[in-house]
N, C-alpha and C positions, 0 to 999 in steps of 0.2 A: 587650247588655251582661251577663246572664245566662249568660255559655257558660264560666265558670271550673268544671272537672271536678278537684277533689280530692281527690274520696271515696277512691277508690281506694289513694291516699298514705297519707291519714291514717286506710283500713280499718287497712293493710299495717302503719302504726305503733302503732296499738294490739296486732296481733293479735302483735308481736314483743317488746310490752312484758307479753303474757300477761294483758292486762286483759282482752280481749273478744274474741268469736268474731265473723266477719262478720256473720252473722243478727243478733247481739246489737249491735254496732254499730248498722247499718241501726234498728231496733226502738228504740234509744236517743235516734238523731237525729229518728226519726219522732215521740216522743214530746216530743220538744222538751226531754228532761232531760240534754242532753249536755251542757251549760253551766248553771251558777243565776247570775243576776245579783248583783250586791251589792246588800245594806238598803240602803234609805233610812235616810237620819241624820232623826230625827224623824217616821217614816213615819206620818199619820193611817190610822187605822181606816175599812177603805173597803165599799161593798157591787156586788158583783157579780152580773153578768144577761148571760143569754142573749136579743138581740132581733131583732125584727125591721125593719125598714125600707122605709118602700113606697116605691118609685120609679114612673119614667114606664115603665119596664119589667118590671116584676116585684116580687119581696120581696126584700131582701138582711140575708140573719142577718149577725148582729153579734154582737159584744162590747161590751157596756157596763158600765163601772166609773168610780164616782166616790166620793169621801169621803161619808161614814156621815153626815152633820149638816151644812144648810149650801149655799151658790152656789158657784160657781168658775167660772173660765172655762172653755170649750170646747174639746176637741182633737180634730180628727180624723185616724185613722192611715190612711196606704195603705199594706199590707203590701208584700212582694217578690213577685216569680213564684211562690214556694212558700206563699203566702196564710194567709189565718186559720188560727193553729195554736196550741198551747202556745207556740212563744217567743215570738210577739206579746201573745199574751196576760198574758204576765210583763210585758213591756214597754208595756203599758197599764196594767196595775195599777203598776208602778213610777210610771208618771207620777202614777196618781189619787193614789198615796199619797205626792205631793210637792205635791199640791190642787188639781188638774183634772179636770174631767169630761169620759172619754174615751168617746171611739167607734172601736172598731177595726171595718173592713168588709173582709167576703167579694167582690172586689171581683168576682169569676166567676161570682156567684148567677144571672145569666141559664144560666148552662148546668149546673152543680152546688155542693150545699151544700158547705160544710166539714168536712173535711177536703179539700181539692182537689191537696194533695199525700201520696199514699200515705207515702213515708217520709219525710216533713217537708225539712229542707237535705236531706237525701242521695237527695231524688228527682233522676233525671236529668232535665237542663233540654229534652230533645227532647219529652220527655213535656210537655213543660205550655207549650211553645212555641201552640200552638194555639188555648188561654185568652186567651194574652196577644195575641196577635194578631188577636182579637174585638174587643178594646177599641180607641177610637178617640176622636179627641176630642171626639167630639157623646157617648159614654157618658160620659167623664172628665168634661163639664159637666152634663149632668143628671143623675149620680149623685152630683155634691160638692153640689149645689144641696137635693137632696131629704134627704141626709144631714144638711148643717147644719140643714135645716127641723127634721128633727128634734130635732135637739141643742137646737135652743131653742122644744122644747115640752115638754123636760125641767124637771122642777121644783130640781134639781142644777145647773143652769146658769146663771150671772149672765149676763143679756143685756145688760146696762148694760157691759160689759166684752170685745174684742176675743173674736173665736176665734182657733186655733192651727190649724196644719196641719203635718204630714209626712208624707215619701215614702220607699221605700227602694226601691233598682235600680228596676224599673218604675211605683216608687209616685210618683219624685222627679217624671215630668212631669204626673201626676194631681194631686200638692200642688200646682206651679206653677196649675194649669188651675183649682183649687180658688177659689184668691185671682183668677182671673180671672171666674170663673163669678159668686162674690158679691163685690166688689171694697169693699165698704163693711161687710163682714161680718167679713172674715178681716184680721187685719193684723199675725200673723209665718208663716211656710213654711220651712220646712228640709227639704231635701233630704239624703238620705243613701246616697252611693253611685248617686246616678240618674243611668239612663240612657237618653239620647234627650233632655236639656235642651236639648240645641242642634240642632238640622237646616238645612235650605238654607232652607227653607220660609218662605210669609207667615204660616202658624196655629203655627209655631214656640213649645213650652213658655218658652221665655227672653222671645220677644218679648211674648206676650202674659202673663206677670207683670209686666211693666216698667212695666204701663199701668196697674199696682194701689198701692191704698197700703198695702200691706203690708212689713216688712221681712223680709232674708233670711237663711235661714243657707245653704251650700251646700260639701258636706263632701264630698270627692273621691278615689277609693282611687287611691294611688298609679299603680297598675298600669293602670287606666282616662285616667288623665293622659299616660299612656304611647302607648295607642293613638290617645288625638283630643288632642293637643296647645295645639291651641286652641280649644278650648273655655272653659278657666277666662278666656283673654282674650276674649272671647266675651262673656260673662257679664260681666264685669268693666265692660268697655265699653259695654256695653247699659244697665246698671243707673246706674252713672254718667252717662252722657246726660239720663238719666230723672229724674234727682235722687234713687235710690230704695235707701235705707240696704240692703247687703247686706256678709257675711261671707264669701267665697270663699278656700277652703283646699283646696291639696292636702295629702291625711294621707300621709306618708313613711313606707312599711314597711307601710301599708293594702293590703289585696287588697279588689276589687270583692266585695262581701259581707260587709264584716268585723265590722258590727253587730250582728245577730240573737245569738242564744244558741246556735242550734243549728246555725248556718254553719260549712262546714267551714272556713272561713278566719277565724272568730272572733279577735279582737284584743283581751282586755280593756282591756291597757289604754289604746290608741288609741278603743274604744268608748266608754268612758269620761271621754275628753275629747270626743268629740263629744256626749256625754250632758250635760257640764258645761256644752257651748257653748250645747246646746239649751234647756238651763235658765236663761239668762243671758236668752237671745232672747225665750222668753218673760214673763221678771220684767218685760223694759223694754215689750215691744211687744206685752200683752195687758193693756191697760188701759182 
């Protein structure tokens, strides 16, 4: 699901609007300041840290930010194929400072830290093909399992109070796998842009969320609805069976990516309703 190549377009339209040189591009998206997200309306005062996270395999640096005074519930992020970087990191701090305590994870630390994509979005996706192709669902479950452990050994973290989870492209079947791993733990998942929710498979991401009590958000790019057609029925049907509250949208005019800040298919303001949906999901269903 990761194989949309635009750099190339949107180098060729900067460098004809005189804004930037290819190097300079490249170097902008790596740094993840191609895009700034929009304030928070009321954004709290948050503190941020560089951590670490012990697993059953190794350490996984993180990101953690949560509000400066105080509990809140727990979020954990899966990044995309292009991993822990500055736009995840806007995009953690955006949430802390709407009153969550986040954990953004390196989900590649068994093989390298962070930075794991040289030029942020604008790494090519053959390059990190490899990363992602490591992971599987026995890592997707003991690394959501060891993650939460931590988030609630955090003094920032209301345990009396559901955690959160998302995914974005590769992240969406990790969220799924997350609310399956601790199913009395986690109880909203949003996916964004993921891909691999659905397979032929019996350890299928769709099926085994179904079995959780979690509820769902699951946000669809346009252009990905295009390729697997039924999927979103997929989902739909699955979850329904199950009795199990879920939001299934295709975003119309989304390309596979369009979240991040530093994607070259960025959509503010398609991102932005999924950003609204995400905040809804958790008002009702981290309590």
């Amino acid at each position: 699901m990761c194989d949309e190549d635009h750099f190339e377009a949107d180098r060729q339209a900067y460098e004809a609007r005189g804004l930037v040189t290819r190097k300079q591009f490249g170097v902008m998206l790596g740094a993840g300041i191609a895009m700034v997200l929009p304030q928070v309306a009321g954004a709290v005062a948050v503190v941020e840290s560089e951590v670490n996270v012990t697993t059953p395999d190794g350490v996984a640096d993180s990101y953690f930010v949560h509000p400066a005074s105080g509990t809140f519930p727990a979020v954990l992020i899966w990044p995309d194929i292009f991993g822990l970087r500055p736009a995840f990191r806007q995009m953690g701090k955006r949430l802390a400072e709407s009153g969550y305590s986040v954990l953004v994870v390196n989900p590649f630390y068994r093989v390298k830290k962070a930075p794991t994509s040289e030029a942020g979005g604008a790494t090519p996706i053959q390059d990190l093909m490899p990363l992602a192709r490591a992971l599987n669902e026995t890592t997707h479950m003991s690394d959501a399992k060891a993650c939460i452990a931590w988030l609630d050994e955090q003094k920032s973290v209301d345990k009396g109070r559901k955690a959160g989870t998302q995914g974005y492209c590769m992240g969406g079947p990790i969220a799924f796998r997350t609310a399956a791993a601790v199913p009395d733990r986690v109880g909203a998942v949003a996916s964004f842009h993921g891909g691999g929710l659905v397979t032929g498979t019996p350890n299928s991401p769709h099926l085994q969320a179904s079995k959780t009590k979690a509820q769902f958000l699951v946000a669809i790019a346009e252009n990905d609805d295009q390729r697997a057609p039924n999927d979103k029925t997929a989902l739909k049907d699955t979850f329904a069976a199950a009795n199990v509250p879920a939001e299934i949208e295709v975003y119309t005019g989304a390309a596979h990516g369009w979240c991040p800040p530093d994607s070259r298919v960025y959509n503010e303001p398609l991102a932005e309703k999924a950003w609204s949906r995400l905040l809804a999901l958790y008002a009702k269903a981290l309590v």
